[in-house]
TORKOL-4160 file (C-alpha; in steps of 0.2 Angstrom, whole numbers, padded with zeros to 4 digits, m for minus):
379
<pt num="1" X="0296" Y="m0134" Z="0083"/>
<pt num="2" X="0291" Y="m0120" Z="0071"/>
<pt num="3" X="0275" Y="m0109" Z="0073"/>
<pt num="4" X="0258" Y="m0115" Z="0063"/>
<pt num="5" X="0259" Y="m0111" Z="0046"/>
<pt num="6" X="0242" Y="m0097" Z="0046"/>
<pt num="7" X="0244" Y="m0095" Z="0025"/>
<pt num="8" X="0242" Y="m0113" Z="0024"/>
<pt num="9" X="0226" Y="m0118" Z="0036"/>
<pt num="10" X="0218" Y="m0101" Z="0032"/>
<pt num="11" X="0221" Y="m0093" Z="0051"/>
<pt num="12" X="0221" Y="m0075" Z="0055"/>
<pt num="13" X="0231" Y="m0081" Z="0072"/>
<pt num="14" X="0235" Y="m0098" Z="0080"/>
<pt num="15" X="0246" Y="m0100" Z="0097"/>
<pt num="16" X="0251" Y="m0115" Z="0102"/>
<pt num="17" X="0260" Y="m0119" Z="0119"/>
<pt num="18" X="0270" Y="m0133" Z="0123"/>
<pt num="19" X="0277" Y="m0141" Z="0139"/>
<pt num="20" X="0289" Y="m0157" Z="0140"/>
<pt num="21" X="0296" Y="m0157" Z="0155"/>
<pt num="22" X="0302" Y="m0148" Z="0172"/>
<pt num="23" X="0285" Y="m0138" Z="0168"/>
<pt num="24" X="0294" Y="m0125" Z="0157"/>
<pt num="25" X="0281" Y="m0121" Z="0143"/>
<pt num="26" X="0285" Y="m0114" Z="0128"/>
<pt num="27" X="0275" Y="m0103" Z="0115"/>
<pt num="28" X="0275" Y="m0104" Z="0097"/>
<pt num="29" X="0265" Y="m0088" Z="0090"/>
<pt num="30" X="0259" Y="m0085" Z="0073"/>
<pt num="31" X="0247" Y="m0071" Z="0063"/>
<pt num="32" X="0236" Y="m0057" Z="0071"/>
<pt num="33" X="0227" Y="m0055" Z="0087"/>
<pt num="34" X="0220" Y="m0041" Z="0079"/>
<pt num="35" X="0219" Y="m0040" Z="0058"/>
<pt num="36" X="0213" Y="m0023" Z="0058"/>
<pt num="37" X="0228" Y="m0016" Z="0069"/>
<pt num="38" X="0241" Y="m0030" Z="0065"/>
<pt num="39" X="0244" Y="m0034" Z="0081"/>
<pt num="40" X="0254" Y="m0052" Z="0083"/>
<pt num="41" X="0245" Y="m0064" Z="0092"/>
<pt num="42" X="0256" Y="m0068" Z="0106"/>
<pt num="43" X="0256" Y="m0079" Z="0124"/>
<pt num="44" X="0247" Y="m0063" Z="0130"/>
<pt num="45" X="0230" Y="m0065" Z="0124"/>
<pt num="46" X="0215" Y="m0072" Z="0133"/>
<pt num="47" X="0204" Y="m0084" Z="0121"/>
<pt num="48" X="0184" Y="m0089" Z="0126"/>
<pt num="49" X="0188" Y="m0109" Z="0130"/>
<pt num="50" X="0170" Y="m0113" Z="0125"/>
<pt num="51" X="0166" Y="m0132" Z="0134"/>
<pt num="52" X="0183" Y="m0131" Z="0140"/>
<pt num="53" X="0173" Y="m0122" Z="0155"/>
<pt num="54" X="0165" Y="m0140" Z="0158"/>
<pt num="55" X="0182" Y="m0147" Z="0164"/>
<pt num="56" X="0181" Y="m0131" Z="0177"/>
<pt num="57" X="0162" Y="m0136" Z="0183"/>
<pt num="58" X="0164" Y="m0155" Z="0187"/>
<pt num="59" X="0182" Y="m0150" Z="0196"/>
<pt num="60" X="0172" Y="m0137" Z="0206"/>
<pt num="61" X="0160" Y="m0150" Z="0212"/>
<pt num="62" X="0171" Y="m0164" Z="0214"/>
<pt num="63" X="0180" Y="m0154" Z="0227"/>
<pt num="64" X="0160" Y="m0153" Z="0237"/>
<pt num="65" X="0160" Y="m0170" Z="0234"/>
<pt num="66" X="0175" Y="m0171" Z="0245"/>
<pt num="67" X="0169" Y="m0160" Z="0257"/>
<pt num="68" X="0151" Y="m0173" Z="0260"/>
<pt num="69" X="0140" Y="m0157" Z="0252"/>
<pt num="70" X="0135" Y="m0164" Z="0235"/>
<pt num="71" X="0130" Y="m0183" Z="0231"/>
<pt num="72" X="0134" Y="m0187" Z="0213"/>
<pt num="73" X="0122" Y="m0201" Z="0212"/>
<pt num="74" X="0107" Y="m0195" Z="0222"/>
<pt num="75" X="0091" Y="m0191" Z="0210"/>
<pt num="76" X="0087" Y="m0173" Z="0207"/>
<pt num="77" X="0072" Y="m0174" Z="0214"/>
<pt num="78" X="0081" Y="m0179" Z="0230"/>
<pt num="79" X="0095" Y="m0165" Z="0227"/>
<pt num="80" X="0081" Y="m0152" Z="0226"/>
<pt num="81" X="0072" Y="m0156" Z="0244"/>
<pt num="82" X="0090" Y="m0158" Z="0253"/>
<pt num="83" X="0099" Y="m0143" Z="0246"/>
<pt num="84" X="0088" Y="m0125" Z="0245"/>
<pt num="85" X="0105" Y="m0112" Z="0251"/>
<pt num="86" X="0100" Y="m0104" Z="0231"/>
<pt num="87" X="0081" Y="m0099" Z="0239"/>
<pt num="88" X="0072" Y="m0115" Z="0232"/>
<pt num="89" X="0079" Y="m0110" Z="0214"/>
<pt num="90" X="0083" Y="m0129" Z="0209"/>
<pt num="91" X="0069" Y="m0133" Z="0220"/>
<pt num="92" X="0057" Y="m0123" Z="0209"/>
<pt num="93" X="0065" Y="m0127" Z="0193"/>
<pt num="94" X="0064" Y="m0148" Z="0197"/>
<pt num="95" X="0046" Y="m0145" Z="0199"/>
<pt num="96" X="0043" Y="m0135" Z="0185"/>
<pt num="97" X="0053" Y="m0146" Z="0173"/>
<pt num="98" X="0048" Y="m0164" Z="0182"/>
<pt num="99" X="0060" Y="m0175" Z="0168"/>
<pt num="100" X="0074" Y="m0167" Z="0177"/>
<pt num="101" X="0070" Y="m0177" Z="0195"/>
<pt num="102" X="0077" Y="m0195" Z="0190"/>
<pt num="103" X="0092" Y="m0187" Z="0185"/>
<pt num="104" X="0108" Y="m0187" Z="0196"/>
<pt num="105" X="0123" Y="m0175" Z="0193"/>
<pt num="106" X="0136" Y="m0188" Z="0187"/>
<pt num="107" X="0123" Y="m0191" Z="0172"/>
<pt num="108" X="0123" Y="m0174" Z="0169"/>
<pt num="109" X="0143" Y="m0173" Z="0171"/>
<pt num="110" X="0145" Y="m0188" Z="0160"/>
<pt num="111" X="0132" Y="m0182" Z="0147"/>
<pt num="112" X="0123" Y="m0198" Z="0148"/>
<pt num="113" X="0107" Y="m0190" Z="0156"/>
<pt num="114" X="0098" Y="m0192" Z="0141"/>
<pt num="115" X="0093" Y="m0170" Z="0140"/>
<pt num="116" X="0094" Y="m0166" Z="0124"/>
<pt num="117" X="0104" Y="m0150" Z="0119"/>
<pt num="118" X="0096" Y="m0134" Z="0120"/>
<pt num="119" X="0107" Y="m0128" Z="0106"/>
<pt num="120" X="0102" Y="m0141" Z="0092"/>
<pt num="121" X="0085" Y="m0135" Z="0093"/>
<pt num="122" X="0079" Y="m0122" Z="0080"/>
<pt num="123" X="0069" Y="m0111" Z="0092"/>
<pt num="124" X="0085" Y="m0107" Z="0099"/>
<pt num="125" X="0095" Y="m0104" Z="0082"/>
<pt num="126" X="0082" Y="m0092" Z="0076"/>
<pt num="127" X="0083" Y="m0084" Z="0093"/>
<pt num="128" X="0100" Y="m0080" Z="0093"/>
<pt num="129" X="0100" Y="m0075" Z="0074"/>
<pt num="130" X="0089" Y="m0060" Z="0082"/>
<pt num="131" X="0099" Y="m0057" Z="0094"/>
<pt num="132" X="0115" Y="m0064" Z="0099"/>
<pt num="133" X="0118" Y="m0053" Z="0114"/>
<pt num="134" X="0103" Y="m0058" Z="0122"/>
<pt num="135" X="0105" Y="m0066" Z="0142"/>
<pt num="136" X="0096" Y="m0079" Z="0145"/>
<pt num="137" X="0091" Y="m0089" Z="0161"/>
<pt num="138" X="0090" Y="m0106" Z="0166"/>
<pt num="139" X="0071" Y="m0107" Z="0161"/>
<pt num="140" X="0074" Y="m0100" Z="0145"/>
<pt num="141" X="0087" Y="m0114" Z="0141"/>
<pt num="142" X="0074" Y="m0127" Z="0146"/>
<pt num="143" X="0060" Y="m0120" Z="0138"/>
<pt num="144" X="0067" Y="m0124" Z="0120"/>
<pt num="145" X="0069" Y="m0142" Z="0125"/>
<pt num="146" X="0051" Y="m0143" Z="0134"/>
<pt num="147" X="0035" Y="m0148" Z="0125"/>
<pt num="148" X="0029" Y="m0159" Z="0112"/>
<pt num="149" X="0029" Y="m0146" Z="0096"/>
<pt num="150" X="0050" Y="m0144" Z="0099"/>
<pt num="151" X="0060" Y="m0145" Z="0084"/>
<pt num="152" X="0079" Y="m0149" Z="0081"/>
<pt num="153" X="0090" Y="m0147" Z="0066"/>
<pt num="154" X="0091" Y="m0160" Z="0052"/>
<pt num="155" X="0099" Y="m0173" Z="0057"/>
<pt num="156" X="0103" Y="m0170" Z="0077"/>
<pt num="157" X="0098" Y="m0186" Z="0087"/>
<pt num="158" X="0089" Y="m0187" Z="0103"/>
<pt num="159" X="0100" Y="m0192" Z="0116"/>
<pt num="160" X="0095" Y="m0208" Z="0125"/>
<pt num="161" X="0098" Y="m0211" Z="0144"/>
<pt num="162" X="0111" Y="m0219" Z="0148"/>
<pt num="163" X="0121" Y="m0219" Z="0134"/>
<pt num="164" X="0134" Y="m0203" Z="0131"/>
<pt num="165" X="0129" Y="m0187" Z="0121"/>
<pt num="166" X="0134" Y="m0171" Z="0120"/>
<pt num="167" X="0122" Y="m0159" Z="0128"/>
<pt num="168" X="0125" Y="m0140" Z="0132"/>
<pt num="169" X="0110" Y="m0141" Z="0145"/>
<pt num="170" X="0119" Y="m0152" Z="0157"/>
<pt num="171" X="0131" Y="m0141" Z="0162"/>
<pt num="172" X="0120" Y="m0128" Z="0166"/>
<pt num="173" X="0108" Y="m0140" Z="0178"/>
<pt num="174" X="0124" Y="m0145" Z="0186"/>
<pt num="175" X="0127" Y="m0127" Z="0191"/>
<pt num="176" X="0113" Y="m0125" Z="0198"/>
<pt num="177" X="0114" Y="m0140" Z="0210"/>
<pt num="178" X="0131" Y="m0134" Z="0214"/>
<pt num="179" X="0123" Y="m0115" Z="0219"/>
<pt num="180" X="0108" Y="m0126" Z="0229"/>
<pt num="181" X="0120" Y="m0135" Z="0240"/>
<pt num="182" X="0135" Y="m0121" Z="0242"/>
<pt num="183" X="0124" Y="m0107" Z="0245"/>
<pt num="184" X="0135" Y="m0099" Z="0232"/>
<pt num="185" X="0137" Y="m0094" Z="0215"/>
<pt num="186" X="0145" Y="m0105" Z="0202"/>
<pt num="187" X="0155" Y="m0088" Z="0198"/>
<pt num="188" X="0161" Y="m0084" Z="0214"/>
<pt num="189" X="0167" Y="m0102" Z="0217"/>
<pt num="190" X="0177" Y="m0102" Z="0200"/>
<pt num="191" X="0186" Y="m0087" Z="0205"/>
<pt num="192" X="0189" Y="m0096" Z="0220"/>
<pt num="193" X="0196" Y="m0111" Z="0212"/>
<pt num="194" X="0206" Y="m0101" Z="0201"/>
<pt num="195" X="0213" Y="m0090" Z="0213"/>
<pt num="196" X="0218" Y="m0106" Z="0222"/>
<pt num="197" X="0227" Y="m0112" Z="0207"/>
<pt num="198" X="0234" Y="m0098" Z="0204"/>
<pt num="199" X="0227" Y="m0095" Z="0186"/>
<pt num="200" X="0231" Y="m0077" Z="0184"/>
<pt num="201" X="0225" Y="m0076" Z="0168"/>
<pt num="202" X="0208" Y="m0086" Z="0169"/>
<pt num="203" X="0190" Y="m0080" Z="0171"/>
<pt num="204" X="0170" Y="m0085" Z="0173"/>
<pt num="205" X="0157" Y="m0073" Z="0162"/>
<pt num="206" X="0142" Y="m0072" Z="0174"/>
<pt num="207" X="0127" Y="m0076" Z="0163"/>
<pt num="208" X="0138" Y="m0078" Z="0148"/>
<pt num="209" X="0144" Y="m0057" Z="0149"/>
<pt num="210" X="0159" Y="m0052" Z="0146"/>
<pt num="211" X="0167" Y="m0041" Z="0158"/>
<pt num="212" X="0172" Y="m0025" Z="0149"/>
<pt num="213" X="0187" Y="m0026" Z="0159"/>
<pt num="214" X="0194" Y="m0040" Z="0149"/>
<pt num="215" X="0191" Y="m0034" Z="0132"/>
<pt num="216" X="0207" Y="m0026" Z="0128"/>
<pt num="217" X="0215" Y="m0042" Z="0135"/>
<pt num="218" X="0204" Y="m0053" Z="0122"/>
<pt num="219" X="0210" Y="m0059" Z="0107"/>
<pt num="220" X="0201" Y="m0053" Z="0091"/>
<pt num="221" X="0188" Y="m0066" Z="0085"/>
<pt num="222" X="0182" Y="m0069" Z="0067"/>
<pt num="223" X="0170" Y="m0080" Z="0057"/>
<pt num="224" X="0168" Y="m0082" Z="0041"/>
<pt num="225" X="0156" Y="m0074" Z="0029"/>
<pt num="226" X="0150" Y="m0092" Z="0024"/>
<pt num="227" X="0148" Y="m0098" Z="0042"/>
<pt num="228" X="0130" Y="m0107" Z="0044"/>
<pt num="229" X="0127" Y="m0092" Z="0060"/>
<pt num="230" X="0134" Y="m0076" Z="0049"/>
<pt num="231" X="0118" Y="m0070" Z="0047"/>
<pt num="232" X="0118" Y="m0065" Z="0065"/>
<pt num="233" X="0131" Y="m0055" Z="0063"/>
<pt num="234" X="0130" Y="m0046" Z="0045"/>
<pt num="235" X="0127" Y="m0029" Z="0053"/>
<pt num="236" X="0147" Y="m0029" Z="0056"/>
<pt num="237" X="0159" Y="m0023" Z="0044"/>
<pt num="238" X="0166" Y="m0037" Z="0030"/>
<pt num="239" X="0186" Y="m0040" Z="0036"/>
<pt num="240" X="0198" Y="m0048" Z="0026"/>
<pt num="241" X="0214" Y="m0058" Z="0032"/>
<pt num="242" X="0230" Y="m0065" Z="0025"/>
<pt num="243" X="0229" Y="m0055" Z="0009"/>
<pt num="244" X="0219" Y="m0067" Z="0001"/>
<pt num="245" X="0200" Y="m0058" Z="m0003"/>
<pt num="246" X="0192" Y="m0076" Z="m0002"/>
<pt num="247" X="0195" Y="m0075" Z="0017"/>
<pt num="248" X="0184" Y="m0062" Z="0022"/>
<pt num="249" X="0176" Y="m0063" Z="0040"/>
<pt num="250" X="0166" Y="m0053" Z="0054"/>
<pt num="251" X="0174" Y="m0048" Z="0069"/>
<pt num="252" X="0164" Y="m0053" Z="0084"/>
<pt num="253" X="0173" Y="m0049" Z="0099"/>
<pt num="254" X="0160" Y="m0041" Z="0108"/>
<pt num="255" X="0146" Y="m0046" Z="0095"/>
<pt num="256" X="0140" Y="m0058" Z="0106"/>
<pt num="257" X="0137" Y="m0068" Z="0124"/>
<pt num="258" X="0144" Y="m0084" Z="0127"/>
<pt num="259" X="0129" Y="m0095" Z="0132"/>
<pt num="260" X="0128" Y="m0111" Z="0142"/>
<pt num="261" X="0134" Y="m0102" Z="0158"/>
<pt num="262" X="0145" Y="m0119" Z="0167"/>
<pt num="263" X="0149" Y="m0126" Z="0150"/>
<pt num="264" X="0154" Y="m0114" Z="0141"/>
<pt num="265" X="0156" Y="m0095" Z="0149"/>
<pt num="266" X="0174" Y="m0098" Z="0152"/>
<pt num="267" X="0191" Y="m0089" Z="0147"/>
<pt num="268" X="0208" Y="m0092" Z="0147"/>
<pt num="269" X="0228" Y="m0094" Z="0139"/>
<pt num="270" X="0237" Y="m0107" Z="0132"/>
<pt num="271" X="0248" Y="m0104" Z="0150"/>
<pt num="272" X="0236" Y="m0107" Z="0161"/>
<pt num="273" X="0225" Y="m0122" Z="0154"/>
<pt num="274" X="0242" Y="m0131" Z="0152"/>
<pt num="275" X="0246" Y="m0126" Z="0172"/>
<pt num="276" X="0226" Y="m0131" Z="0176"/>
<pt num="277" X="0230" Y="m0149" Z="0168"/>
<pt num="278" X="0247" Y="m0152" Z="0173"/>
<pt num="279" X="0241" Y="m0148" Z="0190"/>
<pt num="280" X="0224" Y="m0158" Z="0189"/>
<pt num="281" X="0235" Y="m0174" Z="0184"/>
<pt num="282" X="0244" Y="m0171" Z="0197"/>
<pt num="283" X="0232" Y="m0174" Z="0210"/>
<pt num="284" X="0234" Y="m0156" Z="0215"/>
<pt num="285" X="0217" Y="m0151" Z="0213"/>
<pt num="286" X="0208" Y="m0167" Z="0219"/>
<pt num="287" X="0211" Y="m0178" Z="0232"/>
<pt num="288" X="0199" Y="m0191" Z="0237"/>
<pt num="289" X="0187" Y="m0188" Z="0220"/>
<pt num="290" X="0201" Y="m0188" Z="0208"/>
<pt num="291" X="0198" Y="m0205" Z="0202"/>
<pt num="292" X="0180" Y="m0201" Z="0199"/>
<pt num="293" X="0184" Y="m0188" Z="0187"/>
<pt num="294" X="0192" Y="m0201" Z="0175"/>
<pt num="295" X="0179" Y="m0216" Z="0179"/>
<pt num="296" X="0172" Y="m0215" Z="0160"/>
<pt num="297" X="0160" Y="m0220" Z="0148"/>
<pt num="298" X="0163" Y="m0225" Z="0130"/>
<pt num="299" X="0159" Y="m0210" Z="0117"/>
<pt num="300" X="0153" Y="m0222" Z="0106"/>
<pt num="301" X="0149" Y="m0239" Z="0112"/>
<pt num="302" X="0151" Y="m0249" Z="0097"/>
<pt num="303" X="0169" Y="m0247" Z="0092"/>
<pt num="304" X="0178" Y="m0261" Z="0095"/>
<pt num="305" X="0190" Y="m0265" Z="0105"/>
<pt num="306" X="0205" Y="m0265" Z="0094"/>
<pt num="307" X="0200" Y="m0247" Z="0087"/>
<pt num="308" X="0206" Y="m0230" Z="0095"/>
<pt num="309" X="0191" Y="m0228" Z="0106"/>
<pt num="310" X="0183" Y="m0208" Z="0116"/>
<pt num="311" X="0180" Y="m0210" Z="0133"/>
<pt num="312" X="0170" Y="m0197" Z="0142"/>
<pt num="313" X="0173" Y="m0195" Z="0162"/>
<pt num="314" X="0168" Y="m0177" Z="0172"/>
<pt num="315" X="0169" Y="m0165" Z="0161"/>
<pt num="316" X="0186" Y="m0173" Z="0151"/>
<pt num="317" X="0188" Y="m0184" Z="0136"/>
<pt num="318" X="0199" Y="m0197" Z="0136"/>
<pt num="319" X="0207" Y="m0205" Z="0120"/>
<pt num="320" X="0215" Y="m0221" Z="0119"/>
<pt num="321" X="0228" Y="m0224" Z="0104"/>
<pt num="322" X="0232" Y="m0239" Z="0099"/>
<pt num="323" X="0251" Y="m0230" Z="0096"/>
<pt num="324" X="0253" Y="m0218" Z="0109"/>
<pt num="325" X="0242" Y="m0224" Z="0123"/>
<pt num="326" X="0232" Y="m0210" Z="0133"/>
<pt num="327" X="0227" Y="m0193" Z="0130"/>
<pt num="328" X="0216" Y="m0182" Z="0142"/>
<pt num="329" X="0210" Y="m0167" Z="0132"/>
<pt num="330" X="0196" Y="m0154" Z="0129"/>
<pt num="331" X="0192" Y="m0144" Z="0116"/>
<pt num="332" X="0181" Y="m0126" Z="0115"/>
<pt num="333" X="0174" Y="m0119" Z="0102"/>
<pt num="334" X="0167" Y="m0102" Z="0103"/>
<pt num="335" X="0161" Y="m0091" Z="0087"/>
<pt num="336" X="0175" Y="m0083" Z="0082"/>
<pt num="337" X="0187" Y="m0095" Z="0093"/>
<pt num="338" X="0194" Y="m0114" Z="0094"/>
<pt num="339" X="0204" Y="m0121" Z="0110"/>
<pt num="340" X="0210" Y="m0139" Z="0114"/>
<pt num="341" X="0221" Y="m0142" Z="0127"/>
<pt num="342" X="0227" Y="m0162" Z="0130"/>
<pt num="343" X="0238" Y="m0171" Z="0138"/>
<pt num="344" X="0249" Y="m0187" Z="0132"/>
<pt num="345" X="0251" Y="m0199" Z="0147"/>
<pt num="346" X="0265" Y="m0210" Z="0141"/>
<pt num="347" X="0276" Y="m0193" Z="0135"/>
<pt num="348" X="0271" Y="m0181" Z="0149"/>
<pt num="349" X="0269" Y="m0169" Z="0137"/>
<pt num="350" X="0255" Y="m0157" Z="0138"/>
<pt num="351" X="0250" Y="m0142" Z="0126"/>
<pt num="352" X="0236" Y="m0132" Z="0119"/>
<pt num="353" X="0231" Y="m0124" Z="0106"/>
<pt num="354" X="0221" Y="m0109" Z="0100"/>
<pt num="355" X="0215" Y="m0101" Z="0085"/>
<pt num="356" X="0204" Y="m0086" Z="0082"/>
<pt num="357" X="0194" Y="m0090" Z="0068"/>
<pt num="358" X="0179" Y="m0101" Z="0065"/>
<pt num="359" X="0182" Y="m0108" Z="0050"/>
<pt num="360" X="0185" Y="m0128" Z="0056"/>
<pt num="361" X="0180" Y="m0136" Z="0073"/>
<pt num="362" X="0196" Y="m0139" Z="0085"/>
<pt num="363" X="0196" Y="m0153" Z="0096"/>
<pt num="364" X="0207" Y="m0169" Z="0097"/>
<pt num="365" X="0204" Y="m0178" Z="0080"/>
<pt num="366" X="0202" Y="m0162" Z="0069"/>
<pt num="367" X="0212" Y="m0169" Z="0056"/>
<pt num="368" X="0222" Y="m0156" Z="0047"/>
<pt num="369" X="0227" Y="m0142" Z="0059"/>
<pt num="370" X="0228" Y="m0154" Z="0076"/>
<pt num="371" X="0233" Y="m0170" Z="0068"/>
<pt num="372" X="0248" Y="m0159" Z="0061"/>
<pt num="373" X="0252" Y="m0152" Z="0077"/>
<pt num="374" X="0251" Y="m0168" Z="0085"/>
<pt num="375" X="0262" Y="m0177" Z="0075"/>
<pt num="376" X="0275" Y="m0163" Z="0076"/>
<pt num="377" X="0275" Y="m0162" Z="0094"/>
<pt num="378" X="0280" Y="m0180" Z="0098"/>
<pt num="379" X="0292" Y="m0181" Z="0084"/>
């Protein structure tokens, strides 16, 4: 295999790792971590995994599942009154936000709970045009969905019980159900889990903050000038990449905090998210609640049956292909970042890719940059 082409699909940087088989993974690194500097982007690098967190989150409370302290399918309502170890927090918040009590936590797992996403709303856009670095509480996330007078963008629809769809708040209520019936914070029970997996290189931002620690370990991030958020960010410096003046972007490494706290505050390698999901698939992480991770609901209930069809289980997509069968994957996208890391069942083959650019959305079907890469990989 040959590294990603960075000229050709307009990337300051792009790693992508690859394993095969007897768990040997190997790293094909293109471009700049850093475009100021010129520093090559190598396996080093740790990238903001955006939703990838998600995949984390529903691992974390599977494994209280296993343990008898959590009930995926118990309302919130009930949740709240049985589990008060976080001081009545979820208890408190249930009550002031009642449309959260019929809810259970595999709704809000599967994203089928019907909350809309606090991000799609234009209170929270013009928010974090003002100030991207700002940290924000649960309340504050379900404020911007509460209320008759809330607007969205053009064209997001409301999501409907029952049915999948996308939503950033349910993540962040699952976290806090997690907190009421552990007695512990999500953060310390990531570090935990990651220390168990021996993911050296993978870590949790408390409240979406990046640990100053970690900067000089972070890839450099970039979006482009044109990017529908830029404004929030046209107090940086103007950079421009691959000697081509048409590419110009901000760096926003540290211009900003990675909201959504269990869905998206995570970061990782390329290494370590293929180790996490070799190991996941496995049945090294789970026992008991593996299969519940993978029971699924249709992305889009219409397609037919004949059709490549999305799945969404706990916090994991899965793809059927009509050619290649099975692929568990998930995909972050941060500003400034993409990720996707998947797994094809019929090959074994497992790899993930990163870029650090914002200039087109990664995940599974992106149909330039992945599908290439795809293609290339099970030749």
């Amino acid at each position: 295999m040959q590294p990603i082409n960075v000229i050709k699909h307009n990337l300051p940087g792009a790693i992508l790792s690859v394993c095969k088989a007897g768990n040997r993974i190997h790293h094909y690194c293109s471009g700049y971590a850093d475009i100021k500097t010129k520093e090559s982007l190598s396996d080093k690098p740790i990238f903001p995994i955006g939703k990838i967190t998600r995949f984390f989150t529903a691992a974390i409370i599977l494994k209280r599942l296993e343990e008898g302290v959590v009930d995926l399918d118990a309302p919130l309502a009930v949740l709240s009154h049985q589990h008060r170890l976080d001081g009545g927090r979820l208890k408190l918040l249930v009550d002031l936000y009642p449309y959260l009590k019929p809810l259970t936590l595999r709704e809000l797992l599967n994203h089928t709970s019907g909350l809309p996403s606090y991000d799609e709303t234009m209170a929270y856009q013009k928010m974090f045009m003002a100030k991207p670095n700002k940290v924000w509480q649960a309340e504050g996330y379900l404020d911007l969905i509460t209320g008759s007078s809330v607007r969205y963008r053009l064209g997001y629809e409301l999501p409907v019980r029952g049915i999948f769809s996308d939503s950033a708040t349910n993540y962040i209520i699952a976290g806090f159900v997690l907190e009421a019936a552990s007695g512990r914070k999500s953060s310390q029970q990531m570090r935990e889990l990651f220390d168990l997996m021996d993911l050296k290189s993978t870590y949790y931002s408390s409240y979406g903050v990046l640990d100053k620690k970690l900067l000089p370990r972070l890839a450099h991030g970039y979006l482009p000038i044109s990017h529908p958020y830029a404004v929030a960010f046209n107090h940086l410096p103007v950079q421009t990449y691959n000697e081509n003046r048409e590419l110009q972007a901000y760096d926003v490494t540290r211009a900003y905090n990675f909201n959504g706290l269990g869905g998206a505050a995570g970061l990782s390698t390329t290494t370590d998210l293929i180790r996490w999901l070799r190991a996941l698939l496995e049945g090294r992480v789970l026992k008991s609640s593996f299969k519940q991770m993978f029971e699924v609901v249709p992305v889009d209930p219409k397609a037919g049956a004949r059709e490549d069809q999305d799945y969404y289980g706990l916090g994991i997509y899965k793809t059927r292909l009509q050619r290649w069968g099975d692929i568990i994957w998930s995909a972050g996208n941060s500003f400034g970042y993409g990720v996707l890391v998947a797994h094809v069942m019929e090959r074994n083959i497992t790899f993930a890719l990163a870029v650090n650019v914002s200039r087109k959305l990664i995940h599974f079907h992106e149909p330039t940059l992945v599908a290439e890469v795809f293609q290339e990989i099970l030749k």
